[in-house]
C-alpha positions, 0 to 999 in steps of 0.5 A: 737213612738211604738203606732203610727207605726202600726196607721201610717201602717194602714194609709198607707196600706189604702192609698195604698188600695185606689190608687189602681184599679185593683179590680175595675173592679171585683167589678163594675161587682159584683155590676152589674151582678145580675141587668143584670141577672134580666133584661135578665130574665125580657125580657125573660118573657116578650117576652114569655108572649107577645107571648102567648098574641098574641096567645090568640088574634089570636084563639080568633079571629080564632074561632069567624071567624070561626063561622061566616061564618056557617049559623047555629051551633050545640054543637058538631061543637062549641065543636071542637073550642077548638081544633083550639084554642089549634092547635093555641097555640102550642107549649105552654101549652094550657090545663087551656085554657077556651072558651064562645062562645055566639050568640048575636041578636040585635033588631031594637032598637039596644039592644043586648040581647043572643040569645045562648052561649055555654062554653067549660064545655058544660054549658050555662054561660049566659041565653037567653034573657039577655042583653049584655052590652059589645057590641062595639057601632060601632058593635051596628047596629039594627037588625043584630046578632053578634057571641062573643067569650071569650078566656082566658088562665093562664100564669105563669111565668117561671123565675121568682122567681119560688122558691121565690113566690107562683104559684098565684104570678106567674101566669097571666091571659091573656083573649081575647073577640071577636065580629064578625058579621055573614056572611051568613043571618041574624043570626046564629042559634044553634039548641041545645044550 
């Protein structure tokens, strides 16, 4: 009888323990709480991110339009085009931000080929004369010119796991090309590019 009085106890009290509820509710909110917490942050970091997103979009498109209506260019005028992009991004961080800014001529036989480019560490990224394979073909009409502008900018998150996961994990870069046509003439000319 002795060995079976504290069996029978333990029976009972898990008996008891399993008829009662009043933790329950701790205990669905322990379970709950971290996957709630990680749904917040997710939509934290996606709203943020997809606003910097449309930012990128918006100078992207600002710049090339900006551009398009000079009837020529100089390396001074594209280098004040960082400038908008970065007015645009306010109030996020916009330093890392890089800028291609390219003339593009397409012939009568509706090959685009670049006329000038310009980057924003003052360097050529791409020769003149070279062929442009990217161009949208509703934009490929024969002998018009086209200004492509390439935005992009690194995000990096900043919830999201900042202790957990190296800055490379963390950061997303969100680039933007743009192709608009001149407004004035046939081309636009950049006299030192």
């Amino acid at each position: 009888m002795a060995l079976r009085n504290p069996f029978t106890r333990l029976v009972l009290t898990a008996r008891r323990l399993i008829r009662d509820r009043k933790g329950a509710g701790a205990i669905e909110f322990a379970i709950l709480f971290p996957v709630l917490i990680m749904l917040y942050i997710g939509a934290f970091e996606i709203t943020i991110g997809l606003s910097v997103s449309k930012r990128v979009t918006r100078a992207a498109g600002t710049v090339a339009d900006l551009i398009t209506q000079q009837q020529s260019v100089t390396k001074s005028a594209l280098a004040q085009m960082p400038s908008v992009a970065t007015a645009i991004f306010v109030p996020y961080n916009s330093t890392a931000l890089t800028m291609k800014i390219t003339g593009i001529t397409i012939d009568a036989s509706a090959n685009a080929k670049v006329l000038w480019s310009w980057a924003q560490d003052g360097t050529v990224p791409y020769a003149k004369n070279a062929t442009v394979s990217n161009v949208p073909s509703d934009m490929k009409t024969a002998n018009s010119f086209l200004v492509r502008t390439e935005l992009s900018i690194p995000y990096t998150m900043f919830l999201f796991a900042p202790n957990f996961m190296p800055d490379g994990m963390r950061t997303i870069t969100i680039s933007r090309s743009y192709f608009y046509r001149q407004r004035q003439g046939d081309s636009i000319p950049c006299g030192d590019c």
